[in-house]
N, C-alpha and C positions, 0 to 999 in steps of 0.2 A: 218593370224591372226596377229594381231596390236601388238609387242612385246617391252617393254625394257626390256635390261638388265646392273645393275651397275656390274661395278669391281672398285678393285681398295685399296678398304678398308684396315684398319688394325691397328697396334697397334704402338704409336709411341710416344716420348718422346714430351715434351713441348718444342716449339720452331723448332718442323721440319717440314717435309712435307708432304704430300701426293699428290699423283693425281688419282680422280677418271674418271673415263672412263663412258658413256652411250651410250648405243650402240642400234641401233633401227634394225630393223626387221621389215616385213608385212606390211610397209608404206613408204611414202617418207617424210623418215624426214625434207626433207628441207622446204616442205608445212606445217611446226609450229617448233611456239614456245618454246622452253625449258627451265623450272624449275628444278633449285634443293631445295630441301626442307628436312629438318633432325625432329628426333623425338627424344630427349633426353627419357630415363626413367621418365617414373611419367608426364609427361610432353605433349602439345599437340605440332602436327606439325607444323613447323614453315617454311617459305619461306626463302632462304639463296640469290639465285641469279636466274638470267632470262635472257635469251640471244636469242634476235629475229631471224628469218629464216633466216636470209639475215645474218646474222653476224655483224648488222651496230649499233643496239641497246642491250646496256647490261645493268641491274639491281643488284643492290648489297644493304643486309640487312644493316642498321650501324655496325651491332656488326660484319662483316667479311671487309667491306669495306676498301681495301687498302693491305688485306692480302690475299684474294682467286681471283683468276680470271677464268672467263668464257669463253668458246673459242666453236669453232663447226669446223668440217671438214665433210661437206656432203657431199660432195667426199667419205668419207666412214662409210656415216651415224651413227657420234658417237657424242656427246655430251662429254664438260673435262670439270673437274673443279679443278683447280690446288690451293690448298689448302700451303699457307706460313705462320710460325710463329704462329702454332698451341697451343692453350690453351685445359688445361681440361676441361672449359666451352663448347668446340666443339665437345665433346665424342657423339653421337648420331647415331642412324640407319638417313645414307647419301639416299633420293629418289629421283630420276628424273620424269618429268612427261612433256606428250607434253599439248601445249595448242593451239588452236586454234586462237588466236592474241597474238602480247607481251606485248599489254596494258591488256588485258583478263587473260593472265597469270598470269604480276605482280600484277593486281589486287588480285585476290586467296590467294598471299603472306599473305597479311593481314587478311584472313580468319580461324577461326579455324577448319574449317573443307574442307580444299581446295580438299582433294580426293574426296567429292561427286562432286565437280564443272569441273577437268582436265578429257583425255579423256583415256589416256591411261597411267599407273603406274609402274615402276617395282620394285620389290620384296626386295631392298634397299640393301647398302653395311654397315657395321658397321665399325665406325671408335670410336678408342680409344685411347686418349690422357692423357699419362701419366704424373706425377705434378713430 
């Protein structure tokens, strides 16, 4: 069975860091694409970054661009996303999700309802930025 799972999450002051981990299972992750995507309260999912099989192409929303980076190690099928210089505006349940290409992917980004389009979802990590 096709699995993600985040880690990673947690609670942290304004201006620090995080790293979240995605970690796959039941598949070969390196056969797709990887999204992350956050869901603030009250609020719909929104697409943060995308980072292709191969490691060669990475996507980044404006509002994280230049402070979260994207990384993959399929060697042992996990997906980062290394979060710098964190605001309250980025308090949200963190999800990962595979996609079948990374134009397919990023496209989704701008979707508001990208989990009926991705294929496989996991269960999200919560990250909380304190002001």
């Amino acid at each position: 069975q096709a699995q993600l799972v985040e880690s990673g999450g947690g609670l942290v002051q304004s201006g620090g860091s995080l790293r979240l981990s995605c970690a796959a299972s039941g598949f070969s992750l390196d056969r797709y694409a990887i999204g992350w995507f956050r869901q603030a309260p009250g609020k719909e999912r929104e697409g943060v970054s995308c980072v292709s099989n191969s490691d060669d192409n990475t996507y980044y929303a404006d509002s994280v661009k230049g402070r979260f980076t994207i990384s993959r190690d399929n060697a042992k099928s996990t997906v980062y996303l290394q979060m710098n210089g964190l605001k309250p505006e980025d308090t949200a349940v963190y999800y990962c999700a595979a996609g079948k290409s990374f134009a397919f992917t990023v496209a989704t980004m701008a979707l508001t309802d990208p989990d009926r389009h991705l294929e496989v979802w996991g269960q999200g990590t919560l990250v909380t930025v304190s002001s």
